[in-house]
Backbone bond lengths (Angstrom), bond angles and torsions (degrees), N, CA, C in turn:
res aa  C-N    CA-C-N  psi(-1)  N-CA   C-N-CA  omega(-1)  CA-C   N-CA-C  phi
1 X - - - 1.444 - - 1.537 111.30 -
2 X 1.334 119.28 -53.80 1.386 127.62 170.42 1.578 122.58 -28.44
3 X 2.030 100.70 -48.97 1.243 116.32 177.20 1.697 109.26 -63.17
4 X 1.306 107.66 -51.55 1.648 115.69 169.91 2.006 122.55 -42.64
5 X 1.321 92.82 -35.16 1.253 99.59 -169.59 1.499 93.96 -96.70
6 X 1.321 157.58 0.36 1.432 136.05 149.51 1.078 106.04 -89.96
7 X 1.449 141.74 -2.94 1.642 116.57 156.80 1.363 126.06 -98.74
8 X 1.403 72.82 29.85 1.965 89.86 -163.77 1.470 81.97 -107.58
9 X 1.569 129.40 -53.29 1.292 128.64 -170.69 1.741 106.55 -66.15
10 X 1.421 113.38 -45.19 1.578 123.41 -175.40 1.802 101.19 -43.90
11 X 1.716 103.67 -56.75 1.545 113.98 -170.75 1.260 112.72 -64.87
12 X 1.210 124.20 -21.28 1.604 127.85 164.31 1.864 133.40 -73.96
13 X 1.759 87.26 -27.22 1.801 89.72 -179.16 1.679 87.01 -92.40
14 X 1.718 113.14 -11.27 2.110 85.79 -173.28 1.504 95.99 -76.81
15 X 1.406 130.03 -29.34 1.273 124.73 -150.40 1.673 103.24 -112.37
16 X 1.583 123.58 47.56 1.019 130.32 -177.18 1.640 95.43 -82.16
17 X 1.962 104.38 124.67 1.372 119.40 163.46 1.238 133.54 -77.87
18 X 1.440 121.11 131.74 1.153 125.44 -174.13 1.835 126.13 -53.63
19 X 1.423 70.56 -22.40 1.702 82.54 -171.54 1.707 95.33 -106.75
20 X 1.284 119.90 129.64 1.503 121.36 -164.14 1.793 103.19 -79.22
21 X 1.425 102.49 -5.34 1.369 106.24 -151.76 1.594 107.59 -103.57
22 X 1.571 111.17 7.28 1.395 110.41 -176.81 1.462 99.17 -108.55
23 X 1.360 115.15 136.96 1.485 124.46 -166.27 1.750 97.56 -74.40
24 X 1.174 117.18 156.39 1.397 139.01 134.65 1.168 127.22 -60.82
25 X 1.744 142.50 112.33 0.945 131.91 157.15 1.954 126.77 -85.30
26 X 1.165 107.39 146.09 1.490 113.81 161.74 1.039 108.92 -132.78
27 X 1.230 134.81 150.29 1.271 146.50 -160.29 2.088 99.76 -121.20
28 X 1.180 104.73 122.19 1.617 105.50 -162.24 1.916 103.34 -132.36
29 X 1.116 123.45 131.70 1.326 113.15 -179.53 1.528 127.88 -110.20
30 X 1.655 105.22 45.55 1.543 144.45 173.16 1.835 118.18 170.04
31 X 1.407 97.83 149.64 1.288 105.82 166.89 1.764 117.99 -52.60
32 X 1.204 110.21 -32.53 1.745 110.92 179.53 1.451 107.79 -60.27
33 X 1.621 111.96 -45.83 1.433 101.72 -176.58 1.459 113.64 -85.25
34 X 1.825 107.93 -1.97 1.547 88.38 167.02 1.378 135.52 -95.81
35 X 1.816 104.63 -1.27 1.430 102.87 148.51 1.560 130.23 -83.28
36 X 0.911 96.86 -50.45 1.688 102.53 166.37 1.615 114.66 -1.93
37 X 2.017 101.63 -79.77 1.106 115.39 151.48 1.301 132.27 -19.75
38 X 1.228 124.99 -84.44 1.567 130.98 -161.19 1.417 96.31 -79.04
39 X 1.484 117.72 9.83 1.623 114.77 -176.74 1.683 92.59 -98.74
40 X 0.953 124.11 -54.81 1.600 139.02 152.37 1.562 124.99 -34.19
41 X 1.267 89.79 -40.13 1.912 84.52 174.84 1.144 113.89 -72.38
42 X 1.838 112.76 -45.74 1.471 134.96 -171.64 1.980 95.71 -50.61
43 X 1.389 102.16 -61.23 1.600 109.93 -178.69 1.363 99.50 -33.61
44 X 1.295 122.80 -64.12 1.285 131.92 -146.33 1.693 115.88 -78.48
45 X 1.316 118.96 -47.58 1.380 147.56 164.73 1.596 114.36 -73.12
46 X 1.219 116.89 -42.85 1.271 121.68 169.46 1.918 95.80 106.77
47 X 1.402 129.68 -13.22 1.322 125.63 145.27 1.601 114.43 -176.15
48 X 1.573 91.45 143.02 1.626 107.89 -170.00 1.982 108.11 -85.46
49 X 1.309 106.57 121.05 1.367 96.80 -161.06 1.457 93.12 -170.13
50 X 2.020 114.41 136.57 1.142 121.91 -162.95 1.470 104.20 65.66
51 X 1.626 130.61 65.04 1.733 120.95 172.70 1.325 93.68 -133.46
52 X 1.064 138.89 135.45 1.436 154.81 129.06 1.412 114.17 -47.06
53 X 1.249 145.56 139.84 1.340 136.97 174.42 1.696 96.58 -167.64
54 X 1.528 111.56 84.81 1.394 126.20 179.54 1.428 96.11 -118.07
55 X 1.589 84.44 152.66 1.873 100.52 -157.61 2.003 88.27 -77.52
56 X 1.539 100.95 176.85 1.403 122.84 -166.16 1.848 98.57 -69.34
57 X 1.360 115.45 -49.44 1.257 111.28 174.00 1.956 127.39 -52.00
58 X 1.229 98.69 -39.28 1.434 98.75 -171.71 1.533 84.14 -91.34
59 X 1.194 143.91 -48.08 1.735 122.88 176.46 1.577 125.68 -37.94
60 X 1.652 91.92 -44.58 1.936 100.04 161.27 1.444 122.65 -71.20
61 X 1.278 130.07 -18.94 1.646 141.90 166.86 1.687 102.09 -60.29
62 X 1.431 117.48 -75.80 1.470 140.72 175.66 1.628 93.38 -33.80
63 X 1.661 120.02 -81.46 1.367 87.45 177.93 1.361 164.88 -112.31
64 X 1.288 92.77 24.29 1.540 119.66 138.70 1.606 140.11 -28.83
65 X 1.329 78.68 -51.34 1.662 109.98 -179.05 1.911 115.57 -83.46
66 X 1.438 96.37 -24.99 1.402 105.74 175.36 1.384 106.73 -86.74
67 X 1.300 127.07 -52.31 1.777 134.81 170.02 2.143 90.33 -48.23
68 X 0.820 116.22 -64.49 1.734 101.61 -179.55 1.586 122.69 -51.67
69 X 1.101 109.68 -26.81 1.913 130.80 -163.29 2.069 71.02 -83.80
70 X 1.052 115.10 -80.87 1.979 125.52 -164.22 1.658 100.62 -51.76
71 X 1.037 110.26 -2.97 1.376 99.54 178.77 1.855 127.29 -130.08
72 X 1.087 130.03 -149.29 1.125 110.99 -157.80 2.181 93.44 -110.96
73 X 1.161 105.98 21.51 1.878 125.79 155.61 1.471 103.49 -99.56
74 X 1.440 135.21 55.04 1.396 105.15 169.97 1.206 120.46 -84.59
75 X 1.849 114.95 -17.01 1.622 123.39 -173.78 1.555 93.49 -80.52
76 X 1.626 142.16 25.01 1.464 132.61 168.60 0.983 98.25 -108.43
77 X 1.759 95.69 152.23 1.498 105.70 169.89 1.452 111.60 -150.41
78 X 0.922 122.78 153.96 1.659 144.47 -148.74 1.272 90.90 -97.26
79 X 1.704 131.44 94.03 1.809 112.91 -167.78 2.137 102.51 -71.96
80 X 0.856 94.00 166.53 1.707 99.21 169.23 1.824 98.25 -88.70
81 X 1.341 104.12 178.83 1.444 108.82 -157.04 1.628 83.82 -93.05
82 X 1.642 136.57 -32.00 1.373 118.95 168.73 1.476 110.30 -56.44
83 X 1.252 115.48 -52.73 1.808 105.76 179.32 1.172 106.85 -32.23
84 X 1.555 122.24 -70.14 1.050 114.42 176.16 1.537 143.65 -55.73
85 X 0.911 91.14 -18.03 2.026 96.70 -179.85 1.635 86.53 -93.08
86 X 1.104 140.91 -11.73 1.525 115.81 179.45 1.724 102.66 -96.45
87 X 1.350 113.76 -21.71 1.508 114.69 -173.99 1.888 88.84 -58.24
88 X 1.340 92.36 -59.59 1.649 100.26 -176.24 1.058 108.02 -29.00
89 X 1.658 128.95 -83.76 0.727 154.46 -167.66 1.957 129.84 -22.05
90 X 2.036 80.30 -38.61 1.340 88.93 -170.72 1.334 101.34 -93.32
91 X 1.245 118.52 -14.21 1.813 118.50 -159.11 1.815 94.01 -127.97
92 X 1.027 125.30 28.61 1.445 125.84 162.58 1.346 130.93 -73.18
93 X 0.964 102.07 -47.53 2.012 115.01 171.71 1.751 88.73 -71.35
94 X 1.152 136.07 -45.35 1.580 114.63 -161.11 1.257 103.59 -69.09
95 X 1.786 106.70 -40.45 1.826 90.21 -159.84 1.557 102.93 -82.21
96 X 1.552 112.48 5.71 1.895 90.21 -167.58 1.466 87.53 -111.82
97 X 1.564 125.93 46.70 1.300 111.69 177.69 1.778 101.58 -91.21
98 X 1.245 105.60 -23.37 1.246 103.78 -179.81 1.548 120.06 -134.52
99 X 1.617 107.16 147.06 1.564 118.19 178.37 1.365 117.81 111.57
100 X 1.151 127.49 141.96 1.778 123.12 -178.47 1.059 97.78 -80.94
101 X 1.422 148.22 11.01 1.677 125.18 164.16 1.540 100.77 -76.50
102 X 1.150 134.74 -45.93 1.122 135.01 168.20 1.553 126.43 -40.75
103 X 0.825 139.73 -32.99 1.330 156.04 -150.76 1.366 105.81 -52.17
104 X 1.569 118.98 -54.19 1.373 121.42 -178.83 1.646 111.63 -68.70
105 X 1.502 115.72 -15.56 1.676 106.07 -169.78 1.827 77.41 -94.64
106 X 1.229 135.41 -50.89 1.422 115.01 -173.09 1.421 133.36 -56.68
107 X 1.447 120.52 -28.63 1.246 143.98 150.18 1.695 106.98 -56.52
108 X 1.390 149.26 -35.11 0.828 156.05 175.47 1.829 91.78 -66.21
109 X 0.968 115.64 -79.34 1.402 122.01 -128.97 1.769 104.53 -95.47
110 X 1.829 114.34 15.48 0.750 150.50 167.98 1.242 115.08 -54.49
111 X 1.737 136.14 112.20 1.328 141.94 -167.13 1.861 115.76 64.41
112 X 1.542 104.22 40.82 1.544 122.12 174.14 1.255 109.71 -93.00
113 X 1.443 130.49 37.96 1.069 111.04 -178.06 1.809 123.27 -56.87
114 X 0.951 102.03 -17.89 2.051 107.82 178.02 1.539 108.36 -78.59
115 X 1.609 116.71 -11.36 1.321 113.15 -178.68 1.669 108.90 71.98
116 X 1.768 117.34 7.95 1.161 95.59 -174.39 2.400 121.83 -86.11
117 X 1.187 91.19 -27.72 1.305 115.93 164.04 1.570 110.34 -57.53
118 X 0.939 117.26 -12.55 1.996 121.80 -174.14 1.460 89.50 -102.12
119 X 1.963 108.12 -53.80 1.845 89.26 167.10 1.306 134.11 -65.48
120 X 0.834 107.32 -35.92 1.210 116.93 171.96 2.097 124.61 -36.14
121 X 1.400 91.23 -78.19 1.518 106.89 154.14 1.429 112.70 -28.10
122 X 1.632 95.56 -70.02 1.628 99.38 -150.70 1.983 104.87 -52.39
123 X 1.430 101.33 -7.50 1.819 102.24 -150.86 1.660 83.38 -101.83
124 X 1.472 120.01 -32.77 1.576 109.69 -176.46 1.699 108.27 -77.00
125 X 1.694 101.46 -39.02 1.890 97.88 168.64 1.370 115.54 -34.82
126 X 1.730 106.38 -75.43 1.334 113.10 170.73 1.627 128.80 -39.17
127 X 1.080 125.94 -38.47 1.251 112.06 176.87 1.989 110.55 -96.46
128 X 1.150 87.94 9.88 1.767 102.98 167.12 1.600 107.90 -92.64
129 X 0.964 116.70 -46.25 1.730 115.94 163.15 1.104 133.77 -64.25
130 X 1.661 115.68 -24.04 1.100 129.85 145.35 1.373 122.41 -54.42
131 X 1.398 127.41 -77.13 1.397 113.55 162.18 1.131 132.62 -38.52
132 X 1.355 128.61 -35.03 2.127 138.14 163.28 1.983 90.13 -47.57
133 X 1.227 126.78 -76.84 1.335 120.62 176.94 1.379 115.25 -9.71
134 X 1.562 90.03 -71.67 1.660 101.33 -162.75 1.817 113.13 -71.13
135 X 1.222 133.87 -37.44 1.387 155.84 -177.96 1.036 120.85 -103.44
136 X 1.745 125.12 -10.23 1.318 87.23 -179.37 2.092 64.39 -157.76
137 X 1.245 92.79 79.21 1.986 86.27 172.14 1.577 107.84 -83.24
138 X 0.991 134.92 -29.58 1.328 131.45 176.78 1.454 121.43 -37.33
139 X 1.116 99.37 -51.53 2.113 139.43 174.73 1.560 86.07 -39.15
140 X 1.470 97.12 -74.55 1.603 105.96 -170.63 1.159 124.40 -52.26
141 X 1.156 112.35 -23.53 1.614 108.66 -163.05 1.594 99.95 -92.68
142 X 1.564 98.41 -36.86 2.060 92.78 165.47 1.183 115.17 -70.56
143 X 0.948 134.73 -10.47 1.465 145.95 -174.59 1.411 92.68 -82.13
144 X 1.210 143.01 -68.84 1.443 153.19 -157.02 1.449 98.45 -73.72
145 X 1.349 138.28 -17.73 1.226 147.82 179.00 1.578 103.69 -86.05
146 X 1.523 140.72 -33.04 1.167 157.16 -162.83 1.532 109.79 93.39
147 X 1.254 127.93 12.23 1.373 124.16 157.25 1.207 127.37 -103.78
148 X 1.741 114.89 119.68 1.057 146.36 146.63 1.661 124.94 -15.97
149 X 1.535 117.98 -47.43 1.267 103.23 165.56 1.444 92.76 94.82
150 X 1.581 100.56 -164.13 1.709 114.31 -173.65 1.636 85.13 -109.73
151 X 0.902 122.87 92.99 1.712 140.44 161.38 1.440 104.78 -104.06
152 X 1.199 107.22 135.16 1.723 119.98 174.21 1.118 102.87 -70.18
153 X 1.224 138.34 174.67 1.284 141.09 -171.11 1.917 118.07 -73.11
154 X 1.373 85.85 -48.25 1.428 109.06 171.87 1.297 131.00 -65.98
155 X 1.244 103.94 2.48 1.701 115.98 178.37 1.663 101.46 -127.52
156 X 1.482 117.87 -13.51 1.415 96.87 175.17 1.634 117.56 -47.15
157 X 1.119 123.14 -27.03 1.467 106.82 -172.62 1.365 107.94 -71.76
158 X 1.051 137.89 -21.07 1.736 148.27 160.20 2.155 102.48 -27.53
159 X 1.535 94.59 -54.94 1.315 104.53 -174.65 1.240 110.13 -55.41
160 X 1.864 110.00 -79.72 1.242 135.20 178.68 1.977 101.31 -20.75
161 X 1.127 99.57 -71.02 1.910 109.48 -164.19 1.756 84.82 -57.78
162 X 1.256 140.56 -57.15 1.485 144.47 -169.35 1.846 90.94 -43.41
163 X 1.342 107.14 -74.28 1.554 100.89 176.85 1.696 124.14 -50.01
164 X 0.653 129.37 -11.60 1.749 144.86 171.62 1.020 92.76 -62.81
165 X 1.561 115.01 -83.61 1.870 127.66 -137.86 1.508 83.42 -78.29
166 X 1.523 146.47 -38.84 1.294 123.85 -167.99 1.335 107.54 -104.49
167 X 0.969 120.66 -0.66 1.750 114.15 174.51 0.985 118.98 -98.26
168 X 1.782 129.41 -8.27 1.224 129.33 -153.29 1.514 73.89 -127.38
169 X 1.092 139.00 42.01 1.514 121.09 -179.78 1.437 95.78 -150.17
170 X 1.343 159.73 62.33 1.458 167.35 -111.44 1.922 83.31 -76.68
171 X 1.910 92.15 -68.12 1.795 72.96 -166.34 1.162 128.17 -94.69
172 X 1.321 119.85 33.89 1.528 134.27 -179.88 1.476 91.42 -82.80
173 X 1.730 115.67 152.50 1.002 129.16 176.09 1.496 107.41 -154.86
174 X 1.532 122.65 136.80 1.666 90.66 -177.77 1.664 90.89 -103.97
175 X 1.184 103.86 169.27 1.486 117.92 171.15 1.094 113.70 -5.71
176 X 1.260 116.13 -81.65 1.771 141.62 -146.44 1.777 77.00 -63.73
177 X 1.123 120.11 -73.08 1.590 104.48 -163.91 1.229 112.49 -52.25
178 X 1.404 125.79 -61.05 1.543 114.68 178.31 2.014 131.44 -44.14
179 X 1.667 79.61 -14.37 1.741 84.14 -179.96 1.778 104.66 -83.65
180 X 1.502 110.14 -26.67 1.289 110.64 174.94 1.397 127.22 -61.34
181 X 1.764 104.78 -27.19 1.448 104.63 -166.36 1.466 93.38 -94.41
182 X 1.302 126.64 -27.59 1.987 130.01 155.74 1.457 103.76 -34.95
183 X 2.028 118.38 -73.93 1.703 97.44 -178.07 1.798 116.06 -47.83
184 X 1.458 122.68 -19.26 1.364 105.22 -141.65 1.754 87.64 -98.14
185 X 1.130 129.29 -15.92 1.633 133.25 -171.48 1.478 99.89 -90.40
186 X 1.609 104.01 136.76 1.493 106.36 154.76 1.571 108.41 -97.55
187 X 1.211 110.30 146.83 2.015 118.23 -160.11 1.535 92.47 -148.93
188 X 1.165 111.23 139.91 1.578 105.83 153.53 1.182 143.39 -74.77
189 X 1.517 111.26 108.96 1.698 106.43 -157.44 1.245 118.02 -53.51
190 X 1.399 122.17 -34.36 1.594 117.51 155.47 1.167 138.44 -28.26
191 X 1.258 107.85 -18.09 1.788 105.87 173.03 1.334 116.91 -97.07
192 X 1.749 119.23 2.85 1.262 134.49 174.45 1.628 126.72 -99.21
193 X 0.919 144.69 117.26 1.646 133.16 152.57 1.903 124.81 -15.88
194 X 1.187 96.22 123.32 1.496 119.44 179.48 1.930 89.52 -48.68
Protein backbone atom coordinates (compact mmCIF):
# COMPACT_ATOMS: atom_id res chain seq x y z
CA UNK A 1 0.00 0.00 0.00
CA UNK A 2 2.79 2.39 1.00
CA UNK A 3 4.26 1.65 -2.56
CA UNK A 4 0.65 2.60 -3.99
CA UNK A 5 0.44 5.62 -2.02
CA UNK A 6 3.80 7.40 -3.36
CA UNK A 7 2.69 7.23 -6.87
CA UNK A 8 -0.34 8.31 -5.80
CA UNK A 9 1.46 11.36 -4.07
CA UNK A 10 4.18 11.69 -7.21
CA UNK A 11 0.80 11.76 -9.69
CA UNK A 12 -0.67 14.49 -7.67
CA UNK A 13 2.39 17.08 -7.30
CA UNK A 14 2.94 16.33 -11.47
CA UNK A 15 -0.67 17.19 -12.09
CA UNK A 16 -0.96 20.23 -9.77
CA UNK A 17 -4.13 22.53 -11.01
CA UNK A 18 -3.99 25.83 -11.78
CA UNK A 19 -7.16 26.52 -10.57
CA UNK A 20 -7.09 25.50 -6.70
CA UNK A 21 -10.74 24.98 -7.02
CA UNK A 22 -10.95 21.79 -9.15
CA UNK A 23 -11.12 18.71 -6.95
CA UNK A 24 -8.81 15.70 -7.22
CA UNK A 25 -10.27 12.46 -7.69
CA UNK A 26 -9.19 8.95 -6.22
CA UNK A 27 -11.13 6.27 -6.64
CA UNK A 28 -11.15 4.11 -3.11
CA UNK A 29 -13.16 0.83 -2.46
CA UNK A 30 -14.22 1.82 1.34
CA UNK A 31 -14.42 4.66 3.61
CA UNK A 32 -11.28 3.11 5.73
CA UNK A 33 -9.09 3.49 2.79
CA UNK A 34 -10.47 6.84 2.21
CA UNK A 35 -9.19 8.15 5.33
CA UNK A 36 -6.18 6.39 5.58
CA UNK A 37 -5.36 8.20 2.38
CA UNK A 38 -6.13 11.82 2.89
CA UNK A 39 -4.64 10.98 6.43
CA UNK A 40 -1.33 10.31 4.47
CA UNK A 41 -1.50 13.01 2.06
CA UNK A 42 -2.28 15.57 4.93
CA UNK A 43 1.10 13.88 6.68
CA UNK A 44 2.84 14.29 3.64
CA UNK A 45 1.62 17.75 2.13
CA UNK A 46 0.88 19.07 5.40
CA UNK A 47 -3.18 18.98 4.38
CA UNK A 48 -5.57 16.87 2.35
CA UNK A 49 -8.18 19.24 0.94
CA UNK A 50 -10.37 19.57 -2.33
CA UNK A 51 -10.30 15.25 -2.80
CA UNK A 52 -13.10 13.40 -4.16
CA UNK A 53 -12.79 9.75 -3.12
CA UNK A 54 -16.06 7.93 -4.58
CA UNK A 55 -16.21 4.26 -4.53
CA UNK A 56 -15.61 2.27 -8.08
CA UNK A 57 -19.40 1.67 -8.48
CA UNK A 58 -20.76 5.19 -8.37
CA UNK A 59 -17.50 6.33 -10.62
CA UNK A 60 -18.97 3.68 -13.23
CA UNK A 61 -22.72 5.21 -12.70
CA UNK A 62 -21.21 9.02 -13.20
CA UNK A 63 -19.72 7.84 -16.35
CA UNK A 64 -22.05 6.03 -17.83
CA UNK A 65 -24.47 8.52 -17.26
CA UNK A 66 -22.29 11.21 -18.90
CA UNK A 67 -21.63 8.93 -22.27
CA UNK A 68 -25.82 8.82 -22.15
CA UNK A 69 -26.23 12.80 -21.26
CA UNK A 70 -23.35 13.20 -24.85
CA UNK A 71 -25.35 11.06 -26.66
CA UNK A 72 -28.55 10.54 -28.26
CA UNK A 73 -30.00 8.86 -24.29
CA UNK A 74 -29.97 12.19 -22.66
CA UNK A 75 -33.75 11.76 -21.23
CA UNK A 76 -31.96 8.32 -19.29
CA UNK A 77 -30.97 8.04 -16.14
CA UNK A 78 -29.04 5.62 -14.09
CA UNK A 79 -31.63 5.60 -10.83
CA UNK A 80 -29.49 5.46 -7.45
CA UNK A 81 -30.27 2.38 -5.35
CA UNK A 82 -32.61 4.91 -2.97
CA UNK A 83 -34.66 5.76 -6.16
CA UNK A 84 -35.01 2.53 -6.37
CA UNK A 85 -35.87 1.15 -3.00
CA UNK A 86 -38.45 4.02 -2.74
CA UNK A 87 -40.05 3.18 -6.28
CA UNK A 88 -40.28 -0.27 -4.48
CA UNK A 89 -41.30 0.83 -1.67
CA UNK A 90 -44.25 2.68 -2.80
CA UNK A 91 -45.70 0.07 -5.26
CA UNK A 92 -44.80 -3.18 -3.25
CA UNK A 93 -48.02 -4.21 -1.59
CA UNK A 94 -49.77 -3.46 -5.15
CA UNK A 95 -47.63 -5.54 -7.32
CA UNK A 96 -47.38 -8.60 -4.83
CA UNK A 97 -51.13 -8.65 -4.50
CA UNK A 98 -51.22 -11.11 -7.06
CA UNK A 99 -49.55 -14.50 -8.39
CA UNK A 100 -47.57 -17.40 -6.66
CA UNK A 101 -44.19 -15.91 -7.58
CA UNK A 102 -44.86 -13.61 -4.93
CA UNK A 103 -45.77 -15.70 -2.20
CA UNK A 104 -42.53 -15.68 -0.26
CA UNK A 105 -42.29 -11.60 -0.26
CA UNK A 106 -46.16 -11.72 0.93
CA UNK A 107 -45.61 -14.27 3.55
CA UNK A 108 -42.55 -12.21 4.46
CA UNK A 109 -43.97 -8.95 4.84
CA UNK A 110 -46.99 -10.31 6.65
CA UNK A 111 -48.11 -8.39 10.03
CA UNK A 112 -46.13 -4.92 8.76
CA UNK A 113 -48.41 -2.83 9.88
CA UNK A 114 -45.51 0.16 10.43
CA UNK A 115 -44.49 -0.53 6.81
CA UNK A 116 -41.10 -1.00 8.30
CA UNK A 117 -40.25 -4.62 6.89
CA UNK A 118 -41.60 -3.34 3.23
CA UNK A 119 -38.64 -0.72 3.87
CA UNK A 120 -36.61 -2.62 4.75
CA UNK A 121 -36.88 -5.21 1.79
CA UNK A 122 -37.59 -2.69 -0.64
CA UNK A 123 -33.82 -1.04 0.33
CA UNK A 124 -32.05 -4.70 0.34
CA UNK A 125 -34.02 -5.50 -3.28
CA UNK A 126 -32.63 -2.33 -4.47
CA UNK A 127 -29.25 -2.68 -3.54
CA UNK A 128 -29.62 -6.45 -4.75
CA UNK A 129 -30.19 -5.15 -8.31
CA UNK A 130 -27.56 -3.13 -7.92
CA UNK A 131 -25.17 -5.80 -7.27
CA UNK A 132 -27.02 -8.20 -10.31
CA UNK A 133 -25.74 -4.94 -12.51
CA UNK A 134 -22.43 -5.05 -11.30
CA UNK A 135 -21.82 -9.18 -11.00
CA UNK A 136 -23.95 -10.69 -12.75
CA UNK A 137 -24.92 -8.12 -15.97
CA UNK A 138 -25.69 -10.88 -18.24
CA UNK A 139 -28.78 -11.83 -15.75
CA UNK A 140 -29.78 -8.30 -16.42
CA UNK A 141 -29.65 -7.91 -19.72
CA UNK A 142 -32.02 -11.20 -20.12
CA UNK A 143 -33.95 -9.87 -17.63
CA UNK A 144 -34.46 -6.51 -19.56
CA UNK A 145 -35.33 -8.68 -22.59
CA UNK A 146 -38.32 -10.43 -20.44
CA UNK A 147 -36.28 -13.49 -19.69
CA UNK A 148 -36.03 -14.92 -16.48
CA UNK A 149 -33.03 -17.06 -17.06
CA UNK A 150 -32.29 -20.21 -14.84
CA UNK A 151 -33.94 -18.65 -11.61
CA UNK A 152 -35.08 -21.12 -8.97
CA UNK A 153 -38.46 -20.88 -8.45
CA UNK A 154 -38.22 -18.97 -5.32
CA UNK A 155 -36.46 -16.10 -6.63
CA UNK A 156 -38.61 -15.60 -9.68
CA UNK A 157 -40.21 -12.75 -7.97
CA UNK A 158 -36.64 -11.03 -7.88
CA UNK A 159 -37.25 -10.88 -11.81
CA UNK A 160 -40.92 -10.06 -12.06
CA UNK A 161 -40.44 -6.76 -9.40
CA UNK A 162 -36.80 -6.15 -11.59
CA UNK A 163 -39.24 -5.86 -14.68
CA UNK A 164 -41.66 -3.39 -12.85
CA UNK A 165 -39.15 -0.80 -11.48
CA UNK A 166 -37.34 -0.76 -15.03
CA UNK A 167 -40.02 -1.19 -17.43
CA UNK A 168 -42.48 0.98 -15.97
CA UNK A 169 -39.91 3.77 -15.86
CA UNK A 170 -39.19 4.60 -19.88
CA UNK A 171 -35.90 6.41 -18.86
CA UNK A 172 -34.65 4.40 -16.10
CA UNK A 173 -31.92 2.15 -17.06
CA UNK A 174 -29.88 0.18 -14.60
CA UNK A 175 -26.22 0.01 -15.12
CA UNK A 176 -25.68 -3.29 -16.74
CA UNK A 177 -27.96 -2.02 -19.61
CA UNK A 178 -26.53 1.31 -20.07
CA UNK A 179 -23.01 -0.31 -20.11
CA UNK A 180 -24.35 -2.44 -23.03
CA UNK A 181 -25.51 0.38 -25.12
CA UNK A 182 -21.61 2.05 -24.18
CA UNK A 183 -20.01 -1.45 -25.82
CA UNK A 184 -22.56 -1.12 -28.71
CA UNK A 185 -21.84 2.91 -29.70
CA UNK A 186 -18.85 4.19 -31.42
CA UNK A 187 -18.18 7.84 -29.46
CA UNK A 188 -15.10 9.68 -29.44
CA UNK A 189 -13.01 8.76 -26.64
CA UNK A 190 -11.81 12.25 -26.48
CA UNK A 191 -14.69 13.61 -25.00
CA UNK A 192 -14.10 11.22 -22.00
CA UNK A 193 -11.47 11.06 -19.04
CA UNK A 194 -8.29 8.92 -19.27
Amino acid sequence: MELLLQQLLLKLEEQKAPNPFNAKTVIVQGKGMERWISQKIADQCGVCMNMQFPFPQKTFKNILQSFLQKNDFQDTVIPSNSEVAWVLFENLTDWIQKGDSYTVVRDYLQNDSDGLKRFQLSSRVANLFDQYSAFRPQMIFEWAKGKPGLLEKDLFWQFLLWRKVFNNRRAWMSPAQSFEIVQNQKFNHSDYPD
